[in-house]
N, CA, C and O atoms as CSV, one atom per row, in Angstrom:
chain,resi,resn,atom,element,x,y,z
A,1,UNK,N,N,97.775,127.085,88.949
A,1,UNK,CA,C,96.418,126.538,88.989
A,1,UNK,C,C,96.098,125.970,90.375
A,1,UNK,O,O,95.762,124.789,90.468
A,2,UNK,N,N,96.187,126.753,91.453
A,2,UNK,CA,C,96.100,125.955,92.926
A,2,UNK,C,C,94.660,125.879,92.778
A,2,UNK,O,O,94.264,124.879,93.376
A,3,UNK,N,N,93.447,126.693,92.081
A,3,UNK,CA,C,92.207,126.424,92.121
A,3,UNK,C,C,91.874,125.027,91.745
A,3,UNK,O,O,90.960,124.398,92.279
A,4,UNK,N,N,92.626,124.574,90.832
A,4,UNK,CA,C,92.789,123.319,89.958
A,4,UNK,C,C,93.146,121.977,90.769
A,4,UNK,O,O,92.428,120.977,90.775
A,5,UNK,N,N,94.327,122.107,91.429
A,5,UNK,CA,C,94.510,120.920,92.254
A,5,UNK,C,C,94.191,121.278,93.277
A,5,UNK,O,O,94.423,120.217,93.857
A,6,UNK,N,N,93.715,122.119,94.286
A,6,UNK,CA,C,93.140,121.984,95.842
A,6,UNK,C,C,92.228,120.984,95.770
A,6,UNK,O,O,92.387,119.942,96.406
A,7,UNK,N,N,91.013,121.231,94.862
A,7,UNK,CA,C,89.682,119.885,94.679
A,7,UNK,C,C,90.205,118.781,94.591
A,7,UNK,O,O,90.059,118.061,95.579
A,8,UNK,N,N,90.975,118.234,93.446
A,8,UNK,CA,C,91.492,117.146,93.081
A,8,UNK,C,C,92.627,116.624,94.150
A,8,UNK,O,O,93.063,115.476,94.226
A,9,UNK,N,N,92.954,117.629,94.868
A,9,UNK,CA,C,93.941,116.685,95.854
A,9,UNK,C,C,93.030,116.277,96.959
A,9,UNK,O,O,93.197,115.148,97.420
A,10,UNK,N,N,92.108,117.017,97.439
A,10,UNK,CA,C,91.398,116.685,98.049
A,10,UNK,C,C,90.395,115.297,98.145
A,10,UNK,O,O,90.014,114.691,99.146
A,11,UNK,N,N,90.156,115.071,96.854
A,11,UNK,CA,C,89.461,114.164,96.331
A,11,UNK,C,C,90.566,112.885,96.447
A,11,UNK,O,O,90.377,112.084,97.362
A,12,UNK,N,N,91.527,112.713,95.689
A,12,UNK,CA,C,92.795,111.419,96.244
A,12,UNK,C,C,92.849,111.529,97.162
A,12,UNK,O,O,92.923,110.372,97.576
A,13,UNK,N,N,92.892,112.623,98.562
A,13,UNK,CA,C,92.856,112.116,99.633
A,13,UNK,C,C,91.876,111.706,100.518
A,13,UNK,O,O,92.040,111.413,101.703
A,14,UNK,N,N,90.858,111.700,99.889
A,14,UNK,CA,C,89.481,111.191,100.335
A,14,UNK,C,C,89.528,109.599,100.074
A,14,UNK,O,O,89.397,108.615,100.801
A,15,UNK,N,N,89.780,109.806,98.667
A,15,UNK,CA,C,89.962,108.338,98.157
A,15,UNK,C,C,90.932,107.186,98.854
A,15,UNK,O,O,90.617,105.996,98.890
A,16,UNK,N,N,92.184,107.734,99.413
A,16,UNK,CA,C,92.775,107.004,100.271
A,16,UNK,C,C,92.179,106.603,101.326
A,16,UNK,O,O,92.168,105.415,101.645
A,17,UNK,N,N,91.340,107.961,102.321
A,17,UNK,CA,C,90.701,107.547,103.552
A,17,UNK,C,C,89.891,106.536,103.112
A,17,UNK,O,O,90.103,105.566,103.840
A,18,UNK,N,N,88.972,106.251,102.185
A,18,UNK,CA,C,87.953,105.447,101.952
A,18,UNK,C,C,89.091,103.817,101.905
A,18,UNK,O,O,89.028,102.770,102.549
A,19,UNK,N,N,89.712,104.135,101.199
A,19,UNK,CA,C,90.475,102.578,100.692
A,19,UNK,C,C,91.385,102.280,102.051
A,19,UNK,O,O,91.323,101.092,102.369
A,20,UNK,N,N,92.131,103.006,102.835
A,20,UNK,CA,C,92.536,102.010,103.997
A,20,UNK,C,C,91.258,102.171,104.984
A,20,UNK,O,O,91.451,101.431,105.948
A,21,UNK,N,N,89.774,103.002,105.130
A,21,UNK,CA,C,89.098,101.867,105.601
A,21,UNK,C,C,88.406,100.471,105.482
A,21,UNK,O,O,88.169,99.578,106.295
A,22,UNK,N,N,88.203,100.618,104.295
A,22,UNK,CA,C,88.226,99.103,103.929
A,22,UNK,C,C,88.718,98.007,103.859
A,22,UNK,O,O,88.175,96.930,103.614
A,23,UNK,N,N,90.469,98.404,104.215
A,23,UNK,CA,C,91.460,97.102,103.996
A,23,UNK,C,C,91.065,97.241,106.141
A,23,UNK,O,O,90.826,96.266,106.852
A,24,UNK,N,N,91.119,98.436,106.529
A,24,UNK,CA,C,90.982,98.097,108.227
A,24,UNK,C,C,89.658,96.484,108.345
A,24,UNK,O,O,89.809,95.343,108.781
A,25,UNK,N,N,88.366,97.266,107.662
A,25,UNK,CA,C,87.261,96.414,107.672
A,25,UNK,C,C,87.037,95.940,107.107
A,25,UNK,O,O,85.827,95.723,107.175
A,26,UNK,N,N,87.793,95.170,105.860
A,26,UNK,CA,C,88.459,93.749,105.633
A,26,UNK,C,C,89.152,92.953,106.947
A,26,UNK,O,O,88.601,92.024,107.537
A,27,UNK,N,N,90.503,93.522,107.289
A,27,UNK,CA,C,91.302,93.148,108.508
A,27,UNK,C,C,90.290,93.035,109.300
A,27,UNK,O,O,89.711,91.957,109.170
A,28,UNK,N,N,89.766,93.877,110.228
A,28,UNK,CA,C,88.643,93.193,111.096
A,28,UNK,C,C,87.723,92.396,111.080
A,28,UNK,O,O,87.513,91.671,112.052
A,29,UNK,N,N,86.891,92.353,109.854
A,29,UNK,CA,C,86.154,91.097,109.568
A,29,UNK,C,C,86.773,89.941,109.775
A,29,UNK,O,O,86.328,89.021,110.461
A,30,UNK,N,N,88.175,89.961,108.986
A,30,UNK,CA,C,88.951,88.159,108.819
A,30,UNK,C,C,89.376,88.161,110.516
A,30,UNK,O,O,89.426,87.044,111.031
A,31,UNK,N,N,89.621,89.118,111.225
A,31,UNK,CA,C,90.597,88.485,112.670
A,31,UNK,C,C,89.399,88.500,113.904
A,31,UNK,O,O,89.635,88.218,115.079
A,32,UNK,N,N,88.287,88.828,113.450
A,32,UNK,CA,C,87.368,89.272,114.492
A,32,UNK,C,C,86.669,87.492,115.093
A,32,UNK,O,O,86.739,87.083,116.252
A,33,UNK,N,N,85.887,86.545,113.599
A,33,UNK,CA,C,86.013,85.498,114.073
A,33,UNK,C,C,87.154,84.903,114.867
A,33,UNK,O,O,86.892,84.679,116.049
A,34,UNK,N,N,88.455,84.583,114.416
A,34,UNK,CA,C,89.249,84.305,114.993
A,34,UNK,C,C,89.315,84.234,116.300
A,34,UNK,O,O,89.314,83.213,116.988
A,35,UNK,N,N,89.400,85.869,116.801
A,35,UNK,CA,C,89.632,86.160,117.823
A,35,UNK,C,C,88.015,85.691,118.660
A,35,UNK,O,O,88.000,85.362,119.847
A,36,UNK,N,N,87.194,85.723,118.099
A,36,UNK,CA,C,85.951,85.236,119.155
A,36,UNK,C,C,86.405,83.762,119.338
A,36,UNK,O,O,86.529,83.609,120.553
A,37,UNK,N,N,86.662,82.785,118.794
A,37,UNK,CA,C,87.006,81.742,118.693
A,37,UNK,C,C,88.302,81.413,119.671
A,37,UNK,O,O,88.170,80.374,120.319
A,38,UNK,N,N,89.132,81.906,119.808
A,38,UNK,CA,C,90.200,81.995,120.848
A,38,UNK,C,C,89.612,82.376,122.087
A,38,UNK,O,O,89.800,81.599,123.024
A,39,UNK,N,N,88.983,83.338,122.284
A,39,UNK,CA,C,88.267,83.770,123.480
A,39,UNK,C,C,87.055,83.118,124.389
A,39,UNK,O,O,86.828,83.172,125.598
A,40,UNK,N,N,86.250,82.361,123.094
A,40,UNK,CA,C,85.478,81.234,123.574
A,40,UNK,C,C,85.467,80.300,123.455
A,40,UNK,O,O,84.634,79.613,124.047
């Protein structure tokens, strides 16, 4: 069934890209004050 899982793998790996960008832009949101704050 490669017709079967090509989509669906495709799709979890979409789903990953989406979820570690969000933990990135989580992480950047929380260190970004910070770091302005150190800098100024």
């Amino acid at each position: 069934n490669a017709s079967y899982s090509s989509p669906r793998e495709f799709v979890w790996c979409l789903g990953v890209v989406i979820f570690l960008l969000m933990i990135v832009t989580a992480f950047i949101g929380y260190v970004l004050p910070w770091g302005q704050m150190s800098f100024w």
